[in-house]
BAPA-172053 format. One record per residue: residue in three letters; residue number from 0; x, y, z of N, C-alpha, C in turn; chain. Coordinates in steps of 0.2 Angstrom, whole numbers. Layout:
BEGIN
   residuo   num     npx     npy     npz    capx    capy    capz     cpx     cpy     cpz   cadena
       ALA   NUM       X       Y       Z       X       Y       Z       X       Y       Z        A
...
# end
This chain:
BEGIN
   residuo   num     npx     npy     npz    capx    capy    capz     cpx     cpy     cpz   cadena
       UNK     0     371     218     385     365     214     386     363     215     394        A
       UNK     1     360     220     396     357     220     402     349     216     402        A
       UNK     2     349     214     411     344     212     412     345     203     409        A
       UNK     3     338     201     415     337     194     411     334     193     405        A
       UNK     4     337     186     398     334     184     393     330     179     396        A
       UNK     5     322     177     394     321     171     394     320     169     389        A
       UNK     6     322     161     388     322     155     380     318     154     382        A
       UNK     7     315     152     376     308     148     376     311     140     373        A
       UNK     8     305     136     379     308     128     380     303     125     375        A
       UNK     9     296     127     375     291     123     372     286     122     375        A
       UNK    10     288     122     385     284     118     389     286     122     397        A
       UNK    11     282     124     401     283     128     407     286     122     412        A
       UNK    12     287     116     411     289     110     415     297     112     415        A
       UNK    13     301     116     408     307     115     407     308     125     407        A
       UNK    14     311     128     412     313     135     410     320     135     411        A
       UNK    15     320     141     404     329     144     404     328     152     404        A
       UNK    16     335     153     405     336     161     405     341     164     405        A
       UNK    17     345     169     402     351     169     402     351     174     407        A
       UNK    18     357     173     410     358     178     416     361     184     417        A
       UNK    19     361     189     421     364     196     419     370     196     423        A
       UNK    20     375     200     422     374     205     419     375     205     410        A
       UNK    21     378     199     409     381     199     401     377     195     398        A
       UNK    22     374     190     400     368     182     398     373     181     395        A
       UNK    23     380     178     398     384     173     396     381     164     400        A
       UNK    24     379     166     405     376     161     407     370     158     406        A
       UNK    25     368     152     406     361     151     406     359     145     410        A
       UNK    26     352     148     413     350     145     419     344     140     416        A
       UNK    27     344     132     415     341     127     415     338     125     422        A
       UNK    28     332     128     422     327     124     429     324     120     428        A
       UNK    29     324     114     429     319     108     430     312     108     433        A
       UNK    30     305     110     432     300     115     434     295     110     435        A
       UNK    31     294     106     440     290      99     440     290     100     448        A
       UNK    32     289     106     453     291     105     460     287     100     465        A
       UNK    33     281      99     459     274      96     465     278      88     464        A
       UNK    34     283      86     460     282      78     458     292      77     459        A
       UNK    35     295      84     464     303      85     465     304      84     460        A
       UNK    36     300      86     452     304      89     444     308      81     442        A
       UNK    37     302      77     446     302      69     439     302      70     432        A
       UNK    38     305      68     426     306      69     421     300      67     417        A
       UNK    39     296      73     415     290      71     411     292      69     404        A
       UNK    40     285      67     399     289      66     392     292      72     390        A
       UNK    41     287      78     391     287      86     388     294      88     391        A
       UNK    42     296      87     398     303      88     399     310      85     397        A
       UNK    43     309      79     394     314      75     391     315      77     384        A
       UNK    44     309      80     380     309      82     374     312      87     373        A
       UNK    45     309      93     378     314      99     379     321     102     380        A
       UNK    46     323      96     386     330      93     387     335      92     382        A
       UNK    47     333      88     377     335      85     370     336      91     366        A
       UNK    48     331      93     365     330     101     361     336     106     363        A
       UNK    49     333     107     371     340     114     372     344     112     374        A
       UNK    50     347     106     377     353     108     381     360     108     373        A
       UNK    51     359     103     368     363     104     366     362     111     360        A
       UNK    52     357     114     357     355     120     355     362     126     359        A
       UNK    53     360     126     366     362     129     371     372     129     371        A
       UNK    54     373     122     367     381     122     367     382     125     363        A
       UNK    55     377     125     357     380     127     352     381     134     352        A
       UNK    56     376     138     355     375     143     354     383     147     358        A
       UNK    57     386     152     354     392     154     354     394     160     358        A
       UNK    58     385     164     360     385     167     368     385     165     374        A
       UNK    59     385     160     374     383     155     381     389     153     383        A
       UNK    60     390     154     385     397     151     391     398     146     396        A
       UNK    61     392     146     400     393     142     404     386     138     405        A
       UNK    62     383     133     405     377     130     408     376     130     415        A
       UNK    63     371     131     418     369     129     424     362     127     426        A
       UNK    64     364     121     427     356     116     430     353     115     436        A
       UNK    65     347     117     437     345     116     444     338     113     442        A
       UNK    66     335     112     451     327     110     451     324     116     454        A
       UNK    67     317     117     453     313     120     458     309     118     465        A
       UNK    68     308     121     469     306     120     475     309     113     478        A
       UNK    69     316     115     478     319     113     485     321     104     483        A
       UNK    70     320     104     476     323      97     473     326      99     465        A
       UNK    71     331      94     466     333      94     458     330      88     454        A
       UNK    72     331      83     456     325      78     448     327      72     453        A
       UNK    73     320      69     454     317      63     455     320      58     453        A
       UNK    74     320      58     445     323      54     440     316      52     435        A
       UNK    75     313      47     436     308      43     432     301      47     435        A
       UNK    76     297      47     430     290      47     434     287      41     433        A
       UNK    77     289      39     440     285      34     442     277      32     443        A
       UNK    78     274      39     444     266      38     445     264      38     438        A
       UNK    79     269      39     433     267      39     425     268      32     423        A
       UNK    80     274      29     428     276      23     426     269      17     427        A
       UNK    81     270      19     433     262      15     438     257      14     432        A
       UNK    82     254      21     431     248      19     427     251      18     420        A
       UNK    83     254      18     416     256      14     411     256       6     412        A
       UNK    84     259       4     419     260      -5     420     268      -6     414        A
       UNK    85     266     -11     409     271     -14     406     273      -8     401        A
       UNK    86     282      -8     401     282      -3     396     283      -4     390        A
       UNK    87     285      -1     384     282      -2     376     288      -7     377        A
       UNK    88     287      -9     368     291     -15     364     298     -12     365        A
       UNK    89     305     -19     369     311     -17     370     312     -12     364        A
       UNK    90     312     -15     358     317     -10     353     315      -5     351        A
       UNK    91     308      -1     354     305       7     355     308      11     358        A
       UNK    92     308       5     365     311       8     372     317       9     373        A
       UNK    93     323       5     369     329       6     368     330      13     364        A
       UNK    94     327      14     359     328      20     353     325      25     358        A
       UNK    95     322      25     363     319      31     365     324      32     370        A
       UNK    96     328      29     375     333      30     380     338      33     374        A
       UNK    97     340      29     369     345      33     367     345      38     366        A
       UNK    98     340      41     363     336      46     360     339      53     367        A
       UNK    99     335      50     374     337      54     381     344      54     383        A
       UNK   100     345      48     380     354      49     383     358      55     380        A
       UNK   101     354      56     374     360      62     371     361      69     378        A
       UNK   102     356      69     381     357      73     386     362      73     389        A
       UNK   103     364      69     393     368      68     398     375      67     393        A
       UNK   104     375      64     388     381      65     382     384      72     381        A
       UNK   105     379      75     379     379      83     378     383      88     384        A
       UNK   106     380      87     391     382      90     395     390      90     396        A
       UNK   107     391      82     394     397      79     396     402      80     390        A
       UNK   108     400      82     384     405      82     379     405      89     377        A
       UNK   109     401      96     378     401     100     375     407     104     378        A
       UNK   110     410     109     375     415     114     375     414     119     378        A
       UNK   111     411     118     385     412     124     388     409     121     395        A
       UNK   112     409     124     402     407     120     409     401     122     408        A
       UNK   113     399     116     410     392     113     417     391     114     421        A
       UNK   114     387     116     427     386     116     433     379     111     435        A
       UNK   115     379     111     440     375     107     441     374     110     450        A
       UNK   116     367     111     452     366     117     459     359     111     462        A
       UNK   117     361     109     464     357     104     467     354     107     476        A
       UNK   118     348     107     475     345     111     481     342     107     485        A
       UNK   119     341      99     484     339      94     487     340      88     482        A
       UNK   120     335      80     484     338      75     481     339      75     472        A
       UNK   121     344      72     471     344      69     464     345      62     464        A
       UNK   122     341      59     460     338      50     461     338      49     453        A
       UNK   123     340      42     454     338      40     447     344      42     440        A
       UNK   124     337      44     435     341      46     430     341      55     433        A
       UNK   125     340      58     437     343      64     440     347      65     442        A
       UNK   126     350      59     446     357      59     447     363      57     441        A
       UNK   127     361      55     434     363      55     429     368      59     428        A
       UNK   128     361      64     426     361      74     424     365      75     428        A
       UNK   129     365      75     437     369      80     440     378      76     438        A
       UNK   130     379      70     438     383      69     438     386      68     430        A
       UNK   131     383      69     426     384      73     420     387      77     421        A
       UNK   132     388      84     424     390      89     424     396      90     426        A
       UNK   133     402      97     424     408      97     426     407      98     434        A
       UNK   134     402     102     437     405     104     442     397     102     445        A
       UNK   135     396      98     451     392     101     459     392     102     464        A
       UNK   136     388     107     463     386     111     471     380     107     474        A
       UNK   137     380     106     482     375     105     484     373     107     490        A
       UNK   138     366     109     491     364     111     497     364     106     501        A
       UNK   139     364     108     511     365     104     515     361      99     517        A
       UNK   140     357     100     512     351      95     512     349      92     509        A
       UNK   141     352      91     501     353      91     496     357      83     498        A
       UNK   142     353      76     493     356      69     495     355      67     486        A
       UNK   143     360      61     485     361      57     479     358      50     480        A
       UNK   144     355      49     477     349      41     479     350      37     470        A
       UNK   145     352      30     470     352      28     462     345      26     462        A
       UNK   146     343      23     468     336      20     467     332      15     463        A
       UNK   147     338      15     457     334       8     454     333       1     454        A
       UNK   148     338      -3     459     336      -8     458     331      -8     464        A
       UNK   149     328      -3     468     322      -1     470     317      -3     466        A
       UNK   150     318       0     461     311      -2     455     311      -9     451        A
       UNK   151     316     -13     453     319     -16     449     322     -15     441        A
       UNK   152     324     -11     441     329      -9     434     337      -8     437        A
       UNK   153     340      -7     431     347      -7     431     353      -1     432        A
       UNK   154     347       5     427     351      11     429     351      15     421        A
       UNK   155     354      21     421     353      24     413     353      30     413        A
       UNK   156     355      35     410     356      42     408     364      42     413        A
       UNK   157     368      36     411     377      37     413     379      36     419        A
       UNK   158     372      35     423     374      34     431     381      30     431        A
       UNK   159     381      24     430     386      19     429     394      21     430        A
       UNK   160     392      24     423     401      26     419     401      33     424        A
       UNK   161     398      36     425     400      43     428     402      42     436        A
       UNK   162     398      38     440     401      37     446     406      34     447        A
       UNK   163     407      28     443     413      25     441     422      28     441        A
       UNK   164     419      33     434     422      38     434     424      43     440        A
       UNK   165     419      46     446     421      50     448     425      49     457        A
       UNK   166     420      42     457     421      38     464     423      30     464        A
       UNK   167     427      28     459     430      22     458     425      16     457        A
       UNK   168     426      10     457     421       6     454     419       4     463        A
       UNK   169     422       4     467     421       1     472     414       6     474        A
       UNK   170     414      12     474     412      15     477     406      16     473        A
       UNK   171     407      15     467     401      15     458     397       8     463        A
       UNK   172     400       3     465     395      -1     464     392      -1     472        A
       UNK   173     393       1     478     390       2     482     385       6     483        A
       UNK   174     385      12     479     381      16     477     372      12     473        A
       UNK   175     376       9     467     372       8     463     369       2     468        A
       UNK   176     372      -3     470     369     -11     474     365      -7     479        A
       UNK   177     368      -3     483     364      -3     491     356       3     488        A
       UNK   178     357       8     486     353      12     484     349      16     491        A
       UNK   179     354      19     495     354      22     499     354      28     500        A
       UNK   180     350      33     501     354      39     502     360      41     504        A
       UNK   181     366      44     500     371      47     502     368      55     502        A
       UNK   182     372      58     509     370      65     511     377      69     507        A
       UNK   183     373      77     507     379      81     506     386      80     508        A
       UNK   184     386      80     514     394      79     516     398      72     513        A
       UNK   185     393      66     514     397      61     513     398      60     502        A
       UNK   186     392      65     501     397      66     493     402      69     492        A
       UNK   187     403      73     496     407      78     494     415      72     498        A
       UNK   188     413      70     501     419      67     501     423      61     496        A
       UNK   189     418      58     493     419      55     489     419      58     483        A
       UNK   190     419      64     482     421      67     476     415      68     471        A
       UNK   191     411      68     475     404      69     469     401      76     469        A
       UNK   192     403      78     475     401      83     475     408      89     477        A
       UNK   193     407      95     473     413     100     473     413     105     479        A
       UNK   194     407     106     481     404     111     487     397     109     489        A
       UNK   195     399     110     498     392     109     499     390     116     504        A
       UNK   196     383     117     502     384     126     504     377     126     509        A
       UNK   197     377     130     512     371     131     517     364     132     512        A
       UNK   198     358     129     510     352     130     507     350     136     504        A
       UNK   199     351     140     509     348     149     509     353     151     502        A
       UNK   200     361     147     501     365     150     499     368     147     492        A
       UNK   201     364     141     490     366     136     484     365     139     481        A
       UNK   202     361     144     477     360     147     470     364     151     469        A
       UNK   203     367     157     473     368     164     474     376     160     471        A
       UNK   204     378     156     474     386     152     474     386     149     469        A
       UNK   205     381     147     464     383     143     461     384     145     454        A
       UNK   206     377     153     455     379     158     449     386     162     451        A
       UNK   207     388     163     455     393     167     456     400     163     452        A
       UNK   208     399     154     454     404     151     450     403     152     443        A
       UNK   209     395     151     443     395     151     434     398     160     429        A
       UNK   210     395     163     434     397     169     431     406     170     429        A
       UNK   211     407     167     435     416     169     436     419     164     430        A
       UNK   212     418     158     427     419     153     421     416     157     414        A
       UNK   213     411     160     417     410     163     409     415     170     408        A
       UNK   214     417     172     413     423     178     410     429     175     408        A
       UNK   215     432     166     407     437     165     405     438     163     398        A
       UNK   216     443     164     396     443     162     389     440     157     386        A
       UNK   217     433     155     383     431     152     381     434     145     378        A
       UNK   218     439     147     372     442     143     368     447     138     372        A
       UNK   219     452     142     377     457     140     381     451     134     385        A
       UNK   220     447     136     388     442     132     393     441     124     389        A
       UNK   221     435     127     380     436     119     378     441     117     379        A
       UNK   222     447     118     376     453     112     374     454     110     381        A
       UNK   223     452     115     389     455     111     394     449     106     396        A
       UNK   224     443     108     396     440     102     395     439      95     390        A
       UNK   225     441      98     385     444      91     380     449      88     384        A
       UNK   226     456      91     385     461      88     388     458      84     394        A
       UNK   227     452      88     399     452      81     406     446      76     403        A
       UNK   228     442      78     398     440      70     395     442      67     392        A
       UNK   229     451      67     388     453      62     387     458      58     391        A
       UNK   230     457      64     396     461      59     403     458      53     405        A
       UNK   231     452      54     405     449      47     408     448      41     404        A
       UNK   232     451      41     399     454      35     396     459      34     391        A
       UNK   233     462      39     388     470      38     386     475      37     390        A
       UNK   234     480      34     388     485      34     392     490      40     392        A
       UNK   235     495      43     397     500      47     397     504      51     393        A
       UNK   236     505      48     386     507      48     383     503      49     377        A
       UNK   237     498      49     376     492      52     371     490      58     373        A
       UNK   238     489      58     381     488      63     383     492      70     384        A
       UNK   239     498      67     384     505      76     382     504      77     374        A
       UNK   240     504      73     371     503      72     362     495      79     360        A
       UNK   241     489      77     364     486      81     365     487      88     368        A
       UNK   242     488      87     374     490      92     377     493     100     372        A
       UNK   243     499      95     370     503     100     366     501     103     360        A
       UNK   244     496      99     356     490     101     351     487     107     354        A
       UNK   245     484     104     360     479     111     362     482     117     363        A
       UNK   246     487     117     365     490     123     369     494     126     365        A
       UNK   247     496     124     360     499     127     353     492     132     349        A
       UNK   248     486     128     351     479     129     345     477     138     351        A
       UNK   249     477     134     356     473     140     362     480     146     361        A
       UNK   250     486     146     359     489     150     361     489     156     356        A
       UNK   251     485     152     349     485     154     340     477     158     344        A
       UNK   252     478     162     348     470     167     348     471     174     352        A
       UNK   253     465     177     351     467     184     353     465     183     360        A
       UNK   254     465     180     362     463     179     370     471     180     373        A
       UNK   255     474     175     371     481     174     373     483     180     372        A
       UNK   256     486     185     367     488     189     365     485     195     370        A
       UNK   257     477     195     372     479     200     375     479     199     384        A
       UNK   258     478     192     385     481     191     390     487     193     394        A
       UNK   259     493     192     388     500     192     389     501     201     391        A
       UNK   260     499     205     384     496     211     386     494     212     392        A
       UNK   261     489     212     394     486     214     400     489     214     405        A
       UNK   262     494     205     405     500     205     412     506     211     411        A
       UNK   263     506     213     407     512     218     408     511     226     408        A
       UNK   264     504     224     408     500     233     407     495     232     415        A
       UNK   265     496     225     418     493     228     425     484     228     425        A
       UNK   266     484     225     420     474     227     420     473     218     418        A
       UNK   267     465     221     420     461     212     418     462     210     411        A
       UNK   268     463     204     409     460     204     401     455     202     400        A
       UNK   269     454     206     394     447     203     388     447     199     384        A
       UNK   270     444     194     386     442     188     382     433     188     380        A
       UNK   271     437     186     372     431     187     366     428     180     363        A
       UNK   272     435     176     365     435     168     359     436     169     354        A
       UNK   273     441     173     350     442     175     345     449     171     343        A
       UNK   274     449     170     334     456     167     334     461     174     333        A
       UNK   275     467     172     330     472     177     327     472     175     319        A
       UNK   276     470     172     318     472     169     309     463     168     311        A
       UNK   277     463     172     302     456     176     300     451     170     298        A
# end
């Protein structure tokens, strides 16, 4: 498959494209630059729509998410928010967040990496999304903002459980209380951020990751990412019990086989995702 594929989203607010040279990857941009790619309704529809379509699909290897012009997502549309005033009846508004949540569900539970290419701020429910994701990169200018007891609200699309999870509670609740900009640097220290890369050079880096994940063995990859989402709440001993399941399952495929191959024969191996029992 040479050259780029583009998906069609439904809405020019949301573009995808599978990338070359194989379109094992596919590139979700966020395309709202005038409003830093605040999440319209037509973009949270579309969202909903591809991202898990996108898991499923069996060419796809790797996700990777980004914004246009020099931001990744705002979070809310606030000036949508404004002229609306009060928003609908609570148990609309519940069903419909649930509705959005499967997003950041999706990123976080599907069988293959995320990425997340942050080219400036993620706020709000954008900082959800990016910390949804297995892996981010951020430009040096690129900052993490929760912002909403700004607005007065509380928080939503996982910020919570995800910072929680990746920066301890001490640091979840600092974040979320103070509602301050944190910069590149000081994410990446706190473990939120996996690389932080000169501007010029976020995307170029962050495809290169995605690329290099999509030449691994698919199958091997879920069960390892099964394995570290059961880490973060099984105990020790549920988790070797797993372990041992997966790595007997990933071992039952032609990926392994001709891995082992390959190391004795001196050449790269081919990975298909393929089992060995038919």
């Amino acid at each position: 498959m040479g050259g780029l594929r583009t998906i069609e989203t439904g809405t020019n607010e949301l573009l995808c494209r599978r990338e070359a040279p194989d379109g094992r990857v596919a590139v979700i941009t966020l395309n709202r630059p005038e409003s830093r790619n605040a999440l319209s309704d037509a973009m949270k529809r579309a969202l909903a729509e591809l991202v898990p379509r996108l898991g499923a699909d069996p060419e796809v290897r790797v996700l990777l998410l980004t914004g246009a012009g020099g931001a990744f997502c705002a979070g809310g549309d606030t000036r949508r928010m404004a002229r609306e005033g009060r928003p609908p009846a609570p148990e609309a508004r519940v069903r419909q967040l649930r509705e959005e949540h499967e997003v950041p569900r999706a990123l976080h539970q599907m069988g293959k990496p995320t990425i997340a290419a942050l080219p400036g701020p993620a706020a709000g429910a954008g900082l959800g999304l990016a910390l949804a994701c297995d892996l981010r990169l951020l430009a040096e200018s690129a900052f993490l903002r929760s912002a909403y007891l700004q607005l007065g609200l509380s928080g939503d699309y996982g910020a919570s459980w995800f910072l929680t999870k990746l920066a301890g509670p001490a640091r979840a609740r600092e974040v979320l209380f103070g509602g301050e900009r944190i910069g590149a640097a000081e994410c990446e220290r706190l473990g939120l951020a996996n690389r932080v890369l000169p501007d010029a050079e976020l995307f170029a880096a962050a495809l290169a990751l995605a690329q290099q994940l999509a030449k691994m063995p698919p199958l091997a990859l879920r069960y390892m990412k099964e394995n570290l989402k059961f880490a973060l709440a099984g105990s020790l001993e549920a988790a070797l019990d797993a372990e041992a399941e997966r790595m007997v399952q990933s071992a039952d495929t032609e990926d392994y086989l001709d891995a082992i191959k390959a190391f004795s024969e001196k050449r790269p191996p081919r990975f298909h995702g393929s089992w060995t029992r038919g």
